[in-house]
N, C-alpha and C positions, 0 to 999 in steps of 0.2 A: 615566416608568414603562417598565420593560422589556418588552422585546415576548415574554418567554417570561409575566413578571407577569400584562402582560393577556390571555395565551391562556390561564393560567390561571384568571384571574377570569371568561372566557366560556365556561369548558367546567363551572365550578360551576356558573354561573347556567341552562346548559344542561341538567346533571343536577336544580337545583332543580325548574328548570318542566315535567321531564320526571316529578318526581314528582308536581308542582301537577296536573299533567292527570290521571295516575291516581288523584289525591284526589279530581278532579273527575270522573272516570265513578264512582268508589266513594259521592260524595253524589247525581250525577243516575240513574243506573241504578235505585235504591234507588225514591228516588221516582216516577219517570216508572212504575214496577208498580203502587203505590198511588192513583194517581190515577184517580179514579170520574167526578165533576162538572165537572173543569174538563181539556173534550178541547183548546184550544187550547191549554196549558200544556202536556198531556204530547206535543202535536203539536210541538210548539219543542223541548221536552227530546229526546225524539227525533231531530230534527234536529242537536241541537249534542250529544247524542253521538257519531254519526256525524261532525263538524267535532269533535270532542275528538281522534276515533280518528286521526282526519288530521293532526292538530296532533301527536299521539306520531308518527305515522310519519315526519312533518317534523323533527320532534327528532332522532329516531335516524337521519336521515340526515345531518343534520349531525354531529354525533356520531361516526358513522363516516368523515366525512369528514376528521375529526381522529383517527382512527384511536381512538378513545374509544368506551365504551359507557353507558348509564344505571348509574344503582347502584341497583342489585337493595335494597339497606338500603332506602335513601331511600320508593324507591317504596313497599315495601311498609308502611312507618312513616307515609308520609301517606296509603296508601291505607286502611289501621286506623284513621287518625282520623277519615278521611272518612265509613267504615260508622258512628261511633259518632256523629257527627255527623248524618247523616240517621237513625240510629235515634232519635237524644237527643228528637227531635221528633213522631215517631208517637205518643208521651203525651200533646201536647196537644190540646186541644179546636181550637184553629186552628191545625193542623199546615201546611194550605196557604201562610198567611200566613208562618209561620215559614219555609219553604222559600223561597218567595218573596223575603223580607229577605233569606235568609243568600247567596242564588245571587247575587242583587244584587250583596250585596258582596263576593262570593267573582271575579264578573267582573271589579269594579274592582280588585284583588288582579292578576289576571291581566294586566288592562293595564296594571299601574305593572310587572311582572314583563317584559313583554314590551318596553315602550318601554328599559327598564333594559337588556338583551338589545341591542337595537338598537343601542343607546348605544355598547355596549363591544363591537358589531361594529362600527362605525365607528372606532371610536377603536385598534382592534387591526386595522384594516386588513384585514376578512376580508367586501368588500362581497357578495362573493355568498352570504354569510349573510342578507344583511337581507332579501332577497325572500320565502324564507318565512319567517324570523322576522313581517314587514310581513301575511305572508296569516293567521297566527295571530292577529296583534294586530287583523286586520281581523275576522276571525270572533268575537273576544270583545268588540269596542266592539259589533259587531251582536246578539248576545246578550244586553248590559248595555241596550243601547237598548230591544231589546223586553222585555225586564223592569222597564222603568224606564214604558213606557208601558203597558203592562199591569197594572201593581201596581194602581190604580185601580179597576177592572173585577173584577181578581181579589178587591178586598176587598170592593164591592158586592155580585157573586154573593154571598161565603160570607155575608155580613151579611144575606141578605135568604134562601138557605137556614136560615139558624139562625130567623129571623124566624116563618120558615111554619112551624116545627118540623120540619123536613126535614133528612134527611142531607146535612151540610156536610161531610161526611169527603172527603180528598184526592179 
């Protein structure tokens, strides 16, 4: 593979995850406003908005370091699916739950995106990429983790809201 090929194939993948993230504050911003009942959910959401905004500014440094910018397209096409995506779910009765599932997978998403990244900065020889691409990928396995351990808890509470006949809304 040529080395213009693979600086190609890192500055898509670059543009892709820089849209993935603005997909990703267009589904957590959404919901971290509707959440009522479950303050440690919107306290993480929260937090890994603030690590989302970091991860874009991470991007666009690299980015610029390849004299590259985001595509304005990309962003804003996966940032529209993401609003319709956290809306699609305000209609149901366990909107929580649906949030929950989809942020799960939406994390794991990010770290096949992110290890993929790493991949084809190693192999294009551009190692001072991988340090923050590496602090992204570390901020979404932590993400994936407390979602993964919380899912649990999350569906007890709404389960035992709904029980008492009590507001299980976000």
């Amino acid at each position: 593979m040529s080395d213009d090929t693979t600086r190609d194939i890192f500055i898509a993948g670059l543009k892709n995850a820089h849209a993935m993230e603005k997909q990703a504050l267009s589904i957590m911003e959404p919901q971290v406003k509707r959440i009522e009942n479950y303050p440690d959910v919107a306290a993480r959401l929260e937090d890994h908005i603030r690590e989302t905004a970091r991860q874009i500014d991470r991007l666009d440094e690299i980015l610029t370091s390849f004299a590259e910018k985001n595509s304005s397209l990309k962003d804003a096409a996966l940032s529209f699916t993401g609003s319709m995506a956290a809306f699609s779910h305000t209609v149901t009765g366990d909107e929580i739950l649906k949030n929950s599932m989809t942020n799960f997978a939406f994390e794991h998403f990010e770290i096949a995106a992110y290890r993929s990244l790493i991949t084809v900065a190693e192999l294009g020889g551009f190692p001072a990429m991988v340090n923050p691409l590496q602090a992204n990928l570390n901020e979404e396995i932590a993400m994936a983790a407390w979602l993964e351990d919380n899912l649990r808890s999350t569906t007890i509470k709404f389960a035992k809201l709904k029980e008492a006949g009590r507001s299980a809304k976000m």
